[in-house]
N, CA and C atoms as an extended XYZ file, in Angstrom:
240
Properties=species:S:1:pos:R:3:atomname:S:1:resname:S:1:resid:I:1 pbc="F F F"
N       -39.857        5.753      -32.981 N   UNK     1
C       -38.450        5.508      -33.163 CA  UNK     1
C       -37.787        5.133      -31.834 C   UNK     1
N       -38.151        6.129      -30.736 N   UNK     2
C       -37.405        5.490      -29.112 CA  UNK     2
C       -38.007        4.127      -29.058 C   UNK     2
N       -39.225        3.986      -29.424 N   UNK     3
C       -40.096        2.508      -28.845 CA  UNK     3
C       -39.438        1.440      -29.160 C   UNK     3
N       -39.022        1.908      -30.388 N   UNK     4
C       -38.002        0.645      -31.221 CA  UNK     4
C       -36.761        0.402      -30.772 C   UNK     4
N       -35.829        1.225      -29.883 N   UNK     5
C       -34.596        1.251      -29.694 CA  UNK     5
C       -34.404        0.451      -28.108 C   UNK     5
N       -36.072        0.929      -27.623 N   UNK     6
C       -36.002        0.582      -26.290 CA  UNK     6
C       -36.501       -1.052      -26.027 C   UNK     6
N       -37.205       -1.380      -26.842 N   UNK     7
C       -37.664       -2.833      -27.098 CA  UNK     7
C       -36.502       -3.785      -27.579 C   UNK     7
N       -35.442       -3.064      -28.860 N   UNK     8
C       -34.280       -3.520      -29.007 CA  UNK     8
C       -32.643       -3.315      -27.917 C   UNK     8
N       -32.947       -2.541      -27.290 N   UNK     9
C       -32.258       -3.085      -26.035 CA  UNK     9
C       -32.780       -4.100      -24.812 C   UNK     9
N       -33.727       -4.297      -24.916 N   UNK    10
C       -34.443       -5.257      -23.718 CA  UNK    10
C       -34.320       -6.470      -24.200 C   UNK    10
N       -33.956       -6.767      -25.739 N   UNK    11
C       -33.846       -8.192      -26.042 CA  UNK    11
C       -32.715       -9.172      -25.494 C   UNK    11
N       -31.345       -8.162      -25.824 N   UNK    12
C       -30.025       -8.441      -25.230 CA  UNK    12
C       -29.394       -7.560      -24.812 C   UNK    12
N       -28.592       -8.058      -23.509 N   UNK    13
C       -28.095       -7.410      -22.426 CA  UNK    13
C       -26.581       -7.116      -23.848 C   UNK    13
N       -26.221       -5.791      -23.374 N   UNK    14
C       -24.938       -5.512      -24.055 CA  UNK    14
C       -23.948       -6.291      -23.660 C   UNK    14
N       -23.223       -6.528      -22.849 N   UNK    15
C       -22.288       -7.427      -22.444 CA  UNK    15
C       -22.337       -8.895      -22.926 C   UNK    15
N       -23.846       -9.764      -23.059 N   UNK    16
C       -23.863      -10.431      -23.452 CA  UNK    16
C       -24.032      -11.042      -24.241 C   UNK    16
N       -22.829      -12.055      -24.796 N   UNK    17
C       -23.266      -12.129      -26.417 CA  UNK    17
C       -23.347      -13.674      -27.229 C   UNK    17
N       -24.177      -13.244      -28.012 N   UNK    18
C       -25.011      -14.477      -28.425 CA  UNK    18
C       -24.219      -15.389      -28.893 C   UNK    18
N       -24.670      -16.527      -28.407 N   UNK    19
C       -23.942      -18.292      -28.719 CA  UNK    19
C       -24.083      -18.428      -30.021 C   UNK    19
N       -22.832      -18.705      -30.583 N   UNK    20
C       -22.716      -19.223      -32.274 CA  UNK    20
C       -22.941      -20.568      -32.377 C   UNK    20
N       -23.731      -21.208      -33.492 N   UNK    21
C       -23.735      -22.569      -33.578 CA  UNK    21
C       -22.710      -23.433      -33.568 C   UNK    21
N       -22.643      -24.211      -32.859 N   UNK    22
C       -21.547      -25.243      -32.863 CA  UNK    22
C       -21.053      -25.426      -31.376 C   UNK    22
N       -20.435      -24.582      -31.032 N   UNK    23
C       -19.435      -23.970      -30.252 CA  UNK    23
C       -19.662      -23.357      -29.037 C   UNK    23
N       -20.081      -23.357      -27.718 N   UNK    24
C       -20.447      -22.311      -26.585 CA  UNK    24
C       -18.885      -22.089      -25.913 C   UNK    24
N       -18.516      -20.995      -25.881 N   UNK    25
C       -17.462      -20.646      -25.122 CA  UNK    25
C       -17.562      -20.761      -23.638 C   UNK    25
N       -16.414      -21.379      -22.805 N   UNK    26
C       -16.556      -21.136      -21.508 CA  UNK    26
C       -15.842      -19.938      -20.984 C   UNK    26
N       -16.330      -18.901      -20.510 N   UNK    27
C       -15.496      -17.981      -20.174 CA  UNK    27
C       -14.867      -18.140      -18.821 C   UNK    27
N       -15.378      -19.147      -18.101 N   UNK    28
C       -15.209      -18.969      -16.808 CA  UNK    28
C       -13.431      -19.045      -16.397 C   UNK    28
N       -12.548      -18.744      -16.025 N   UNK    29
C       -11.223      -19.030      -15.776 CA  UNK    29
C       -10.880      -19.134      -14.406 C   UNK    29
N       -10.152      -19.703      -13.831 N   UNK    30
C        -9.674      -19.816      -12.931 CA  UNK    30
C        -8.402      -18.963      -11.878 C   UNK    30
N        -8.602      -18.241      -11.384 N   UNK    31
C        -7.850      -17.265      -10.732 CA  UNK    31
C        -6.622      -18.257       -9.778 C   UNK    31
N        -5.476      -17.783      -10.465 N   UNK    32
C        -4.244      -18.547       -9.778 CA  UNK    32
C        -3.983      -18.130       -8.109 C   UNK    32
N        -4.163      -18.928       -7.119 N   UNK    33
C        -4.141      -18.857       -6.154 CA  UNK    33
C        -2.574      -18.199       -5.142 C   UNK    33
N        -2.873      -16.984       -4.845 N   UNK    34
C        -1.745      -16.542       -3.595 CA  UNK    34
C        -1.654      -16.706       -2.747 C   UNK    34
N        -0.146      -16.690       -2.089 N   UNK    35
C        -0.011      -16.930       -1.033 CA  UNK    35
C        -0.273      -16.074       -0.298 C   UNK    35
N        -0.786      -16.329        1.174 N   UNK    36
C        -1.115      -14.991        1.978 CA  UNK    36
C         0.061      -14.352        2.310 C   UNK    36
N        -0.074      -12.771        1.516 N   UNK    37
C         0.968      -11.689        1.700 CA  UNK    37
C         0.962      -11.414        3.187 C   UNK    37
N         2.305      -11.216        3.678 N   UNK    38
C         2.923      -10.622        4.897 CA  UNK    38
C         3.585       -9.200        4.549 C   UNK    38
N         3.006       -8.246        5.618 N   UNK    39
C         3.712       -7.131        5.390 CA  UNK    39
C         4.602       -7.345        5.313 C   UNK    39
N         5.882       -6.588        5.146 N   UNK    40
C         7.397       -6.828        5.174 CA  UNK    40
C         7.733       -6.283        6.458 C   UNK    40
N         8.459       -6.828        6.678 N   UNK    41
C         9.251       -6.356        8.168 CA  UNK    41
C        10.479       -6.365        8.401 C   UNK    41
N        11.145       -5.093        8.786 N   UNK    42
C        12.435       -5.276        8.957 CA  UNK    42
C        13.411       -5.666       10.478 C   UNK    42
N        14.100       -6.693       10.212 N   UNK    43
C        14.581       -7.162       11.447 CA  UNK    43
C        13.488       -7.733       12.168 C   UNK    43
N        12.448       -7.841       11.988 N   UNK    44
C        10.990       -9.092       12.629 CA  UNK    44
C        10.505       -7.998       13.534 C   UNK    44
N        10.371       -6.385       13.189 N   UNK    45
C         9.632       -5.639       14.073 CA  UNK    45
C         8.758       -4.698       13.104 C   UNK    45
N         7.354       -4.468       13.798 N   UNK    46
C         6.366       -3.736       13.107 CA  UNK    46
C         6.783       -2.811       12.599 C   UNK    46
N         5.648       -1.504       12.242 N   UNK    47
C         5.989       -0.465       12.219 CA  UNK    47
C         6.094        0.489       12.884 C   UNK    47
N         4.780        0.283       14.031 N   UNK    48
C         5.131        0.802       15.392 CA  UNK    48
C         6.620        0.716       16.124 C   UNK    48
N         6.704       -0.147       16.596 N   UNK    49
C         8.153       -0.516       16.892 CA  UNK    49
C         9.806        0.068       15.867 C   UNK    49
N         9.489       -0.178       14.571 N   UNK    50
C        10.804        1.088       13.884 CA  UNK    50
C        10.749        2.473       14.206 C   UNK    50
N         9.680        2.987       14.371 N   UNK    51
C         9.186        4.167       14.725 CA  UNK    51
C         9.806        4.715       15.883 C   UNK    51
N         9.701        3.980       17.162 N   UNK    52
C         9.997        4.029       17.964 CA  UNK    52
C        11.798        3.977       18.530 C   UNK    52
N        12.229        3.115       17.699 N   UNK    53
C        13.600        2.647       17.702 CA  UNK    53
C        14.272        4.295       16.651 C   UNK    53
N        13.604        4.552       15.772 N   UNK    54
C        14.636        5.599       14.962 CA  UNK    54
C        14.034        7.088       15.957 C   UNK    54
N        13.118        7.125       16.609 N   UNK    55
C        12.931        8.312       17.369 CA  UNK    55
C        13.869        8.248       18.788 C   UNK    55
N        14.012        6.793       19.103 N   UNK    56
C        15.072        6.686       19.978 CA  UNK    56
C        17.007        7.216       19.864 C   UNK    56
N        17.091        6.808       18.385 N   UNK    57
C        18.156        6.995       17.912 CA  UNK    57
C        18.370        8.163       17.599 C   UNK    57
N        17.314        9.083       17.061 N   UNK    58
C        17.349       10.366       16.658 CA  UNK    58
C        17.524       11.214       17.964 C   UNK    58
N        16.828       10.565       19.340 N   UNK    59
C        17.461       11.781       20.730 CA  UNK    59
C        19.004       11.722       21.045 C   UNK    59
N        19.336        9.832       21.050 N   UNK    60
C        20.614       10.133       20.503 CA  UNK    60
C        21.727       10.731       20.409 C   UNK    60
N        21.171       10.666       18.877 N   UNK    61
C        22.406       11.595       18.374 CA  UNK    61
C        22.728       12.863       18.414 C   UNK    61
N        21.167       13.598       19.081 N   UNK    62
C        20.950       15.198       19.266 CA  UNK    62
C        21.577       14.948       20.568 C   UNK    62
N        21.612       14.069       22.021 N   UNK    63
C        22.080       14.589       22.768 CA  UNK    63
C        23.909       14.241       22.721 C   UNK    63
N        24.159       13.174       22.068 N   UNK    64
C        25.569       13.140       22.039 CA  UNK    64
C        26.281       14.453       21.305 C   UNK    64
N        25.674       14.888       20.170 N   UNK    65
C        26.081       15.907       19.604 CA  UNK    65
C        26.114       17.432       20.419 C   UNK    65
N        25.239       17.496       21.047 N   UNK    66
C        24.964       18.898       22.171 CA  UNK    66
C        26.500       18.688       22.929 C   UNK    66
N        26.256       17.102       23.568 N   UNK    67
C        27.911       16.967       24.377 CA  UNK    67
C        29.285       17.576       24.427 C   UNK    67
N        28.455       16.490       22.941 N   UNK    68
C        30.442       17.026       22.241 CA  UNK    68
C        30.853       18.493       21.595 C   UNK    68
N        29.550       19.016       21.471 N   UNK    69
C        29.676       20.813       21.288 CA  UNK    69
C        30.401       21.475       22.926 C   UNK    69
N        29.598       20.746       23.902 N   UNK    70
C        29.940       21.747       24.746 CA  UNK    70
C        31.513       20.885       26.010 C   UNK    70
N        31.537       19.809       25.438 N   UNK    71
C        33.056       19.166       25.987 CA  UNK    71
C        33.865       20.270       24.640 C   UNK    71
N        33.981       20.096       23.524 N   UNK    72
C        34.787       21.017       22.975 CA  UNK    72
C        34.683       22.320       22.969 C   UNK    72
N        33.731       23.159       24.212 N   UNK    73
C        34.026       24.117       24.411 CA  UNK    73
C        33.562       25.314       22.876 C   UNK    73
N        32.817       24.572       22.128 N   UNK    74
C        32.625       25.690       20.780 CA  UNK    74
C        30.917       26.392       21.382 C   UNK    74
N        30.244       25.606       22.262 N   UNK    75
C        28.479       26.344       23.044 CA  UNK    75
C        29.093       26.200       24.224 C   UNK    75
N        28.515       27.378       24.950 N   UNK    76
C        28.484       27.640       26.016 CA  UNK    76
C        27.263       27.971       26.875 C   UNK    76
N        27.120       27.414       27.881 N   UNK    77
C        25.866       27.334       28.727 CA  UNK    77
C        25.982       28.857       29.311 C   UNK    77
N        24.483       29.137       29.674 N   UNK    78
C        24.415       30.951       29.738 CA  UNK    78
C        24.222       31.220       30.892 C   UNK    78
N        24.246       29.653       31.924 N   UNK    79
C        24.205       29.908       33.796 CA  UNK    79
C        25.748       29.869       34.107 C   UNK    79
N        26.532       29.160       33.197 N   UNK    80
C        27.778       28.908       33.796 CA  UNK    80
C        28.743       30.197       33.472 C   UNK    80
């Protein structure tokens, strides 16, 4: 009974399937051609470079903010 199952799979590949009279299908299709993708970029700078620019911005605003805590007198420095 295996001998038979195994001889009847060796005849045809599963995937492939047998030509009907008349008619041979072409399967082959043609893959529509893309354009070569560009990362996106904002303002024409990497990602390295945003990185760099919002870690810049982020000292910033921590040191303007420390400033203006201690010009308005609400922190006080613990040498002065």
């Amino acid at each position: 009974m295996l001998d038979d199952l195994r001889e009847d799979s060796g005849e045809l590949d599963f995937f492939d399937e047998p030509e009907s009279e008349g008619e041979a299908y072409d399967y082959q299709y043609e893959q529509p051609k893309r354009a070569a993708s560009r990362q996106p970029q904002f303002l024409g700078m990497t990602a390295p470079q945003r990185f760099v620019i919002a870690v810049m911005l982020l000292m910033m605003v921590c040191m303007l903010g420390t400033f203006s805590l201690l010009i308005m007198q609400k922190v006080y420095l613990p040498f002065v």
